[in-house]
N, C-alpha and C positions, 0 to 999 in steps of 0.2 A: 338408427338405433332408437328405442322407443326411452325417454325420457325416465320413466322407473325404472327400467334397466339400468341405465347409466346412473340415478341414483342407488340403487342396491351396491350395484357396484364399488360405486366410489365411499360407501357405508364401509362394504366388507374389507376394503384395501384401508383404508385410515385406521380400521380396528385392528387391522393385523398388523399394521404399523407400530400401533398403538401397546400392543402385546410383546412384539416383538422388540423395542425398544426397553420396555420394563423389564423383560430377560438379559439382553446385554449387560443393563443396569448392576443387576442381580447376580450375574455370571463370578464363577468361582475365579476366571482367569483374570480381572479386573480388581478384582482385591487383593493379585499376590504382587501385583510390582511396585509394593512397598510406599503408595503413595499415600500420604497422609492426610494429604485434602481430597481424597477419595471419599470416605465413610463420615464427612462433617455435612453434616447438615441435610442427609438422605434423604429422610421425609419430606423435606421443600424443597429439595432438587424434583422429585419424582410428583411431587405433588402441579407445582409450576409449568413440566413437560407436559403433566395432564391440564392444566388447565389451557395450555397454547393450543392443543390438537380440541379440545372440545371449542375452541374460538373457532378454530378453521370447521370445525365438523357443523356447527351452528350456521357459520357465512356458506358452505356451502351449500346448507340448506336453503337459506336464503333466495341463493342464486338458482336454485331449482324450483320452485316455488313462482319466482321473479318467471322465469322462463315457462311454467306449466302453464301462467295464466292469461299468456298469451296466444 
């Protein structure tokens, strides 16, 4: 498999990760079982989860990069 393949790739699966997590989040079903440490502090929950996937999304740039230029 050719290298920018597998990088697009692995862009468009982190991003839909990345989407798809922020829905869960958001999800009506997740705010009815009455949990109260649910809704404290949502902006730095969601914030933090972003900022972990753009660490991974960066290294593995990294590692493609590391790997293209050899």
């Amino acid at each position: 498999m050719d290298t920018n393949i597998m990088l697009i790739v692995t862009f468009i699966i982190m991003a839909i990760a990345a989407i798809l997590t922020i829905r869960v989040g958001l999800s009506a079903g997740n705010k009815e079982e009455n949990n109260s440490s649910y809704a404290a502090n949502k902006g730095r929950k969601i914030r933090r989860l972003l900022y972990i996937y753009l660490v991974v999304i960066v290294a593995v740039l990294i590692v493609f990069i590391v790997i293209m230029r050899r």
